[in-house]
Backbone as CSV, one residue per row, in Angstrom:
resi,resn,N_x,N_y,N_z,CA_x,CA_y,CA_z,C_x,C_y,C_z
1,UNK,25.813,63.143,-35.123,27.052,63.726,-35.566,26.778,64.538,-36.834
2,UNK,27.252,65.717,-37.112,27.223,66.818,-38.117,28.177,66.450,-38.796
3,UNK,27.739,66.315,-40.145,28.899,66.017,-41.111,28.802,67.453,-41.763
4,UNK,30.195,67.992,-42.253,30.439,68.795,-43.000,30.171,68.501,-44.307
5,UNK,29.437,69.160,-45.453,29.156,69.202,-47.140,30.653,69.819,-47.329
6,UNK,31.491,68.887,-48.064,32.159,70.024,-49.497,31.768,69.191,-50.410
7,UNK,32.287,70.313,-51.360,32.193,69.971,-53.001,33.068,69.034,-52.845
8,UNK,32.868,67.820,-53.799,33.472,66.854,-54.178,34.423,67.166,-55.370
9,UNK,35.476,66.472,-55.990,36.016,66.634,-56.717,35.068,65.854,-57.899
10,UNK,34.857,66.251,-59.014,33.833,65.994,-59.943,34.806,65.468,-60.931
11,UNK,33.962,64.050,-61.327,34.787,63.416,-62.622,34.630,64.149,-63.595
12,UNK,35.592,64.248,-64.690,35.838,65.089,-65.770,34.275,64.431,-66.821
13,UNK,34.105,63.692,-66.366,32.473,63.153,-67.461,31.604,63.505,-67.378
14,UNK,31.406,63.297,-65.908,30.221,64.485,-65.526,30.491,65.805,-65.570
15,UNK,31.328,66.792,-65.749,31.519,67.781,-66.325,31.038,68.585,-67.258
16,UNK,32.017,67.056,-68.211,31.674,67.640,-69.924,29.892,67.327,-70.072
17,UNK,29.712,66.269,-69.315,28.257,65.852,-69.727,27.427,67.033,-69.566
18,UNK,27.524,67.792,-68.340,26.701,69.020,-68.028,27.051,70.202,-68.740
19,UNK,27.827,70.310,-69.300,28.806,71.476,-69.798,28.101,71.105,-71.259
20,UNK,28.205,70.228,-72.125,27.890,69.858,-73.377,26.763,69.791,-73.173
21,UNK,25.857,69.432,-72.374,24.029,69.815,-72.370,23.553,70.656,-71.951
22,UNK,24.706,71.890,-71.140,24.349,73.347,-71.007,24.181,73.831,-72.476
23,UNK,25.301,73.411,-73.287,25.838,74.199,-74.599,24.840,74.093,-75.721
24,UNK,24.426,72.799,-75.643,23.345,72.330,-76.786,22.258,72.716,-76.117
25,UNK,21.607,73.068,-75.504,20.315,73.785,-74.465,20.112,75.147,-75.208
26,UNK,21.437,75.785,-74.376,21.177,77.370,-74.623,21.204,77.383,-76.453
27,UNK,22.083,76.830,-77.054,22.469,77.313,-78.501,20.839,76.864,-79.372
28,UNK,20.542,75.479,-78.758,18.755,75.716,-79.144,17.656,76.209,-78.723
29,UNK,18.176,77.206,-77.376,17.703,78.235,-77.703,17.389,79.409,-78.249
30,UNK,18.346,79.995,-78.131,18.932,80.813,-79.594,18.653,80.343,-80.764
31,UNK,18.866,79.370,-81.323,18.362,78.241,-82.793,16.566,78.977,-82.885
32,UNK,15.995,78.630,-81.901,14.811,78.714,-82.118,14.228,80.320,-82.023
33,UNK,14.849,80.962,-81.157,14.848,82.234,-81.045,14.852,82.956,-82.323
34,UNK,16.307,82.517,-82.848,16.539,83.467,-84.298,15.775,82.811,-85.483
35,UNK,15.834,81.109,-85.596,15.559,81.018,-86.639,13.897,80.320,-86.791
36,UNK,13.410,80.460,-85.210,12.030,80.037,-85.309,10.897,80.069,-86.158
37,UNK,10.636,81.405,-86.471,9.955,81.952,-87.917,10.236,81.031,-89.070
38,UNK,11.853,81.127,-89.450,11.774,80.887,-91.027,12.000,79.398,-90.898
39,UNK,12.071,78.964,-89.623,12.177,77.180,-89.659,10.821,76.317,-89.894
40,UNK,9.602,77.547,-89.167,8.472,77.442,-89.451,7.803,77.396,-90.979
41,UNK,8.361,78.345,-91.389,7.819,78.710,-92.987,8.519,77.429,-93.896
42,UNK,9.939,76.944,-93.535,10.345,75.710,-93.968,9.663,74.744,-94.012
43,UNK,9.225,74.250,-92.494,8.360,73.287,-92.241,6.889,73.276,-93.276
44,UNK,6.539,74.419,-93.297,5.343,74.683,-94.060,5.583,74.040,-95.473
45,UNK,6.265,74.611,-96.495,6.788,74.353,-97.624,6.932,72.980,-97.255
46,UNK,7.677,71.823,-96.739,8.457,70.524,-97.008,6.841,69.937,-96.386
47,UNK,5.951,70.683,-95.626,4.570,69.595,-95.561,3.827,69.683,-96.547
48,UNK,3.480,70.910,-97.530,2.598,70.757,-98.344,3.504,70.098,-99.287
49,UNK,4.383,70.078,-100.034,5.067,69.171,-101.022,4.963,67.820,-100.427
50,UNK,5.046,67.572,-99.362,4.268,65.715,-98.834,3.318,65.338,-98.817
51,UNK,2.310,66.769,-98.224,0.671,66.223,-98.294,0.552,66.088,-99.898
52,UNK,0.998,66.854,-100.712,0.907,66.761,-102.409,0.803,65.672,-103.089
53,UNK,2.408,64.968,-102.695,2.505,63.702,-102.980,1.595,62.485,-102.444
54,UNK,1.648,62.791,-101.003,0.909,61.461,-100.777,-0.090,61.886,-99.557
55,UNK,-1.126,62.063,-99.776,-2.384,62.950,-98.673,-2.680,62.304,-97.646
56,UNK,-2.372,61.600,-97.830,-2.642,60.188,-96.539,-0.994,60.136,-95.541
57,UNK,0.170,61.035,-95.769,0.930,60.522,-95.113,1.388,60.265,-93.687
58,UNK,1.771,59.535,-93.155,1.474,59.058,-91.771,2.218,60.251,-90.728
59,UNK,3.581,59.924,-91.217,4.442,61.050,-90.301,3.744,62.738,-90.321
60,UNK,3.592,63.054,-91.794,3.496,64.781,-92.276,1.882,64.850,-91.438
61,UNK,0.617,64.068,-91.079,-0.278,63.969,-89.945,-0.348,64.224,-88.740
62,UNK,1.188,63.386,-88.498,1.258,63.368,-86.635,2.130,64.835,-86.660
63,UNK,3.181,65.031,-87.791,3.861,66.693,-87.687,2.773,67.975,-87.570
64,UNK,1.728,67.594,-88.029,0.853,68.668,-88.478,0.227,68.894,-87.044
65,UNK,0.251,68.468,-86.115,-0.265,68.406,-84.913,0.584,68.632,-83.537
66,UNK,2.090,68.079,-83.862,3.141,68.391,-83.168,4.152,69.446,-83.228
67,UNK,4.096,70.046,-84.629,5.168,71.092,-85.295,4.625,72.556,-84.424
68,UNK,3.141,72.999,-85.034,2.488,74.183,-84.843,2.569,74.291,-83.310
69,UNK,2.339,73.398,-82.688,1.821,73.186,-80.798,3.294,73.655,-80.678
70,UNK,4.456,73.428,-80.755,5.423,73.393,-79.989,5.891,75.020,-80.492
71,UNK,5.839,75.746,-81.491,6.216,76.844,-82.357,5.050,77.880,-81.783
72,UNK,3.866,77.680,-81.699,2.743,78.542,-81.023,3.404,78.978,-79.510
73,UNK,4.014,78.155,-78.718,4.812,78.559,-77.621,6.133,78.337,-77.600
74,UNK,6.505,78.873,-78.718,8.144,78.946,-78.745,8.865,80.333,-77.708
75,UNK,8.085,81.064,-77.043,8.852,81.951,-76.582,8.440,81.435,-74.999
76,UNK,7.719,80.465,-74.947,8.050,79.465,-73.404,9.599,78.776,-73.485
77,UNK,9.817,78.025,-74.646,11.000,76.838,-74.850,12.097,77.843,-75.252
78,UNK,11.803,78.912,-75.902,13.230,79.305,-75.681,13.510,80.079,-73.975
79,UNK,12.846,80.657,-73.556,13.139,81.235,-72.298,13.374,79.740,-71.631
80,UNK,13.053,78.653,-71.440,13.191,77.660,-70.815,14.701,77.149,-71.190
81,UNK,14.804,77.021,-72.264,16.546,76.722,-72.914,17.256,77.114,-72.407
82,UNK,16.957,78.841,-72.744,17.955,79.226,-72.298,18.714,79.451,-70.872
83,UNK,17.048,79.324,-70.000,17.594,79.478,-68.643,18.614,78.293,-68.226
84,UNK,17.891,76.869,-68.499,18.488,76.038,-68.060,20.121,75.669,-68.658
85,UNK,20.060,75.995,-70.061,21.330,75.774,-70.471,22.553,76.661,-69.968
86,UNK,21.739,77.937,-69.411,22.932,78.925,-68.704,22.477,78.551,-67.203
87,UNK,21.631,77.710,-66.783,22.416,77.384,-65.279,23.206,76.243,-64.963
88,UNK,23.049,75.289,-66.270,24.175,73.879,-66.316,25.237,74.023,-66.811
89,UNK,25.675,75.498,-67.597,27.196,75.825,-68.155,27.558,76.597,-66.636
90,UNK,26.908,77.332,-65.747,27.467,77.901,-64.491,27.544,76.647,-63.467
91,UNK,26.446,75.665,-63.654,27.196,74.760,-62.509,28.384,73.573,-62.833
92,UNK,28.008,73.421,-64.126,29.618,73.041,-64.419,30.925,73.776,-64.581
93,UNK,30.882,75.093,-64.576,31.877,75.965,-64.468,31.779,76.088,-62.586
94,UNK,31.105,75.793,-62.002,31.285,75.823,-60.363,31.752,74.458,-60.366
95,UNK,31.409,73.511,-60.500,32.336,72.135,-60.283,33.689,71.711,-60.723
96,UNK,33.880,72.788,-61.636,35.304,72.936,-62.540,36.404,73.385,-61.053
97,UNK,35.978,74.385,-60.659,35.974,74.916,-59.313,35.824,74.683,-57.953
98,UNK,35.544,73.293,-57.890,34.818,72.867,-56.175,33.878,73.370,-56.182
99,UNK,33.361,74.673,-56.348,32.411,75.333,-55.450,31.175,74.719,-54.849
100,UNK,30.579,75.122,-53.581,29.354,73.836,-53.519,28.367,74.598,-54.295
101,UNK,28.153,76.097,-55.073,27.424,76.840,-55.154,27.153,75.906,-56.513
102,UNK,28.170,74.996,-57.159,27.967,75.021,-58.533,27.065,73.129,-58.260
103,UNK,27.573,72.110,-57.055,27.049,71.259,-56.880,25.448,71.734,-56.429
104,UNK,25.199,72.752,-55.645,23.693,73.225,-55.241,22.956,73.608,-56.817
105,UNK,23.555,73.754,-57.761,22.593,74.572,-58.834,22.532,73.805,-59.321
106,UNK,23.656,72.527,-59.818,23.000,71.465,-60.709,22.022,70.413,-60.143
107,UNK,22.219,69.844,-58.345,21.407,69.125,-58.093,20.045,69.409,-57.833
108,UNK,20.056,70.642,-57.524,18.676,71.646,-57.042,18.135,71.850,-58.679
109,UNK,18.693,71.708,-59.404,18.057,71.569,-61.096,17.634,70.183,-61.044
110,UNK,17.687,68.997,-60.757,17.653,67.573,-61.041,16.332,67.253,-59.908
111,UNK,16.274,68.010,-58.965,15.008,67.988,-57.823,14.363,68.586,-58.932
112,UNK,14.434,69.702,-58.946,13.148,70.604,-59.607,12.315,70.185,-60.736
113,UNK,13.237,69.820,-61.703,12.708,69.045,-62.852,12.325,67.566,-62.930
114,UNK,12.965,66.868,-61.705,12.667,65.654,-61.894,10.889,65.005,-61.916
115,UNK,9.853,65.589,-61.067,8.675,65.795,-61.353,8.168,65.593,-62.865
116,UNK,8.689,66.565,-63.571,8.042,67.237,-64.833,8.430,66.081,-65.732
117,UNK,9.756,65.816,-65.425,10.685,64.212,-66.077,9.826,63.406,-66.240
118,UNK,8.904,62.877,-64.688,8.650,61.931,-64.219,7.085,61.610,-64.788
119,UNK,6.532,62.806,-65.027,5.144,62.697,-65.308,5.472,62.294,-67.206
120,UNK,5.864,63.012,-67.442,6.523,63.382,-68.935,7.170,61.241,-68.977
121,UNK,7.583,61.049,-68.628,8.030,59.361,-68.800,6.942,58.473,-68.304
122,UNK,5.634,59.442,-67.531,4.509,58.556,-67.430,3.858,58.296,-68.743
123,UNK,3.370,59.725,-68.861,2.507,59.899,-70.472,3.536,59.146,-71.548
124,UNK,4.478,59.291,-71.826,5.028,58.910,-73.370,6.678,58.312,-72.740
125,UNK,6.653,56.570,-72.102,7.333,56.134,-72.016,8.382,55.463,-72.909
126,UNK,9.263,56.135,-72.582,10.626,55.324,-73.615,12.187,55.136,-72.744
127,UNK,12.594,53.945,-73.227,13.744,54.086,-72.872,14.709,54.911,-72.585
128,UNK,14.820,55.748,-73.929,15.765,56.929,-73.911,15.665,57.691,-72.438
129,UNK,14.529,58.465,-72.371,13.404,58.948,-71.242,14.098,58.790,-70.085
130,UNK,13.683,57.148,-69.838,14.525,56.616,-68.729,15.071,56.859,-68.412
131,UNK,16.731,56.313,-69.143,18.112,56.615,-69.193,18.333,57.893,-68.931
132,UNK,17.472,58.960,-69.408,17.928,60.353,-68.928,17.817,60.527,-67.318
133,UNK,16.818,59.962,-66.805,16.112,60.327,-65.370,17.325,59.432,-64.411
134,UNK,17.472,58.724,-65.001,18.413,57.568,-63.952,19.929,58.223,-63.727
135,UNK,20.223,58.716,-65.034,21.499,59.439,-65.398,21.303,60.501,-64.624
136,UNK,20.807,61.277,-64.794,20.277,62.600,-63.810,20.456,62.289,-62.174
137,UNK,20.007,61.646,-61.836,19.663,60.992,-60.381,20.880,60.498,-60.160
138,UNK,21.677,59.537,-60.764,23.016,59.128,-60.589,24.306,59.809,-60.313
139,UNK,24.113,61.010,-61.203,24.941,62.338,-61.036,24.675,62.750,-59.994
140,UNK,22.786,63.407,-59.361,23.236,64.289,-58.387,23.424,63.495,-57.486
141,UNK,23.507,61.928,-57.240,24.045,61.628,-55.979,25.496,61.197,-55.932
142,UNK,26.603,61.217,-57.047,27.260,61.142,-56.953,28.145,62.601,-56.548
143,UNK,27.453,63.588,-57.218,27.612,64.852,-56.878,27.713,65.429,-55.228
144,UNK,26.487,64.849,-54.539,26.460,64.894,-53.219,27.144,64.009,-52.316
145,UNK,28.277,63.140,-53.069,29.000,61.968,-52.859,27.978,60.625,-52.078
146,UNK,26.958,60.942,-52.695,26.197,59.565,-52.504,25.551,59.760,-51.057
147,UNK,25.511,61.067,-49.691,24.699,61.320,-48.698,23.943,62.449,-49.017
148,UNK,22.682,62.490,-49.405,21.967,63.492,-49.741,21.131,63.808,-48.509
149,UNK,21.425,63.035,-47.554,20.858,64.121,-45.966,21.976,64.936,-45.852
150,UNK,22.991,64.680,-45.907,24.131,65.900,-44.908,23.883,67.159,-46.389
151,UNK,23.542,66.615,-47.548,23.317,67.979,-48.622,22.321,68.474,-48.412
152,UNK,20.919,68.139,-47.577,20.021,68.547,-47.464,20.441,69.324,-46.245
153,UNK,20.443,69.044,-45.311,20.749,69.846,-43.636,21.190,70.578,-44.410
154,UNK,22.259,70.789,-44.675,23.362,71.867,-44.956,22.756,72.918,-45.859
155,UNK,21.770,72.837,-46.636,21.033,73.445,-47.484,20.046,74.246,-46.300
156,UNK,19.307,73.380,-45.977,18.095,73.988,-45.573,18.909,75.296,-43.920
157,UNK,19.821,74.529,-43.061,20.497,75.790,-42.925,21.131,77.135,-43.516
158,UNK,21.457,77.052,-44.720,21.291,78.080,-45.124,20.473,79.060,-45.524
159,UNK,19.540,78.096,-45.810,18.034,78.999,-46.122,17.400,79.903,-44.758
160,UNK,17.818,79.491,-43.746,17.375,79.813,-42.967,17.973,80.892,-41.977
């Protein structure tokens, strides 16, 4: 038997949740975009006034190794921000809406990334981590009202 996909009516939580982590996404992207440089030159200044004080310090060590790495490819993380934060403000503006276009972009975001999640919570496990991946996964199957074959058929017919 062929079940028909619609959009589900989407709780107002999961909404805001996607809508408020579209918003904080894209805007740190932009954050880093505009103020990447002089956040850098900040960083610079507030480490040598620590290494000054105390040369041995534990945190201003592990920064000195984590700050530069992530700022050397800042124009990966902001193109990455920003994409994703403007495709989770459009699929929560499609779920605002029914549309299934807006349930296909956020769960087809939660496949795609979940990998990268997954390896990323191998190397440097934490709770938080977790909670994100489970939360993620929880949504898109509540999103797909909990049958993610009839969202799949229905997908892959269209592709086709």
């Amino acid at each position: 038997m062929d079940q028909k996909f619609t959009a589900p009516r989407a709780s107002w939580y999961v909404i805001i949740y996607k809508l408020l982590l579209g918003v904080l996404e894209f805007l740190f992207g932009l954050g880093i975009m505009f103020f990447g440089p002089k956040a850098v030159a900040f960083y610079h200044t507030l480490l040598v006034r620590e290494l000054t004080e105390d040369p041995h310090d534990f945190l201003a060590r592990i920064s000195q190794q984590i700050i530069p790495a992530l700022f050397s490819r800042h124009s990966y993380l902001v193109f990455y921000l920003l994409l994703l934060g403007a495709a989770k403000i459009a699929g929560a503006v499609g779920l605002i809406f029914r549309r299934n276009w807006g349930v296909d972009l956020l769960v087809g975001l939660t496949v795609i990334l979940f990998p990268f999640q997954f390896v990323h919570f191998i190397r440097r496990p934490s709770a938080t981590e977790f909670t994100y991946i489970i939360l993620g996964l929880l949504i898109a199957l509540y999103l797909v009202n909990f049958r993610p074959h009839v969202w799949a058929k229905r997908m892959v017919r269209q592709l086709q």
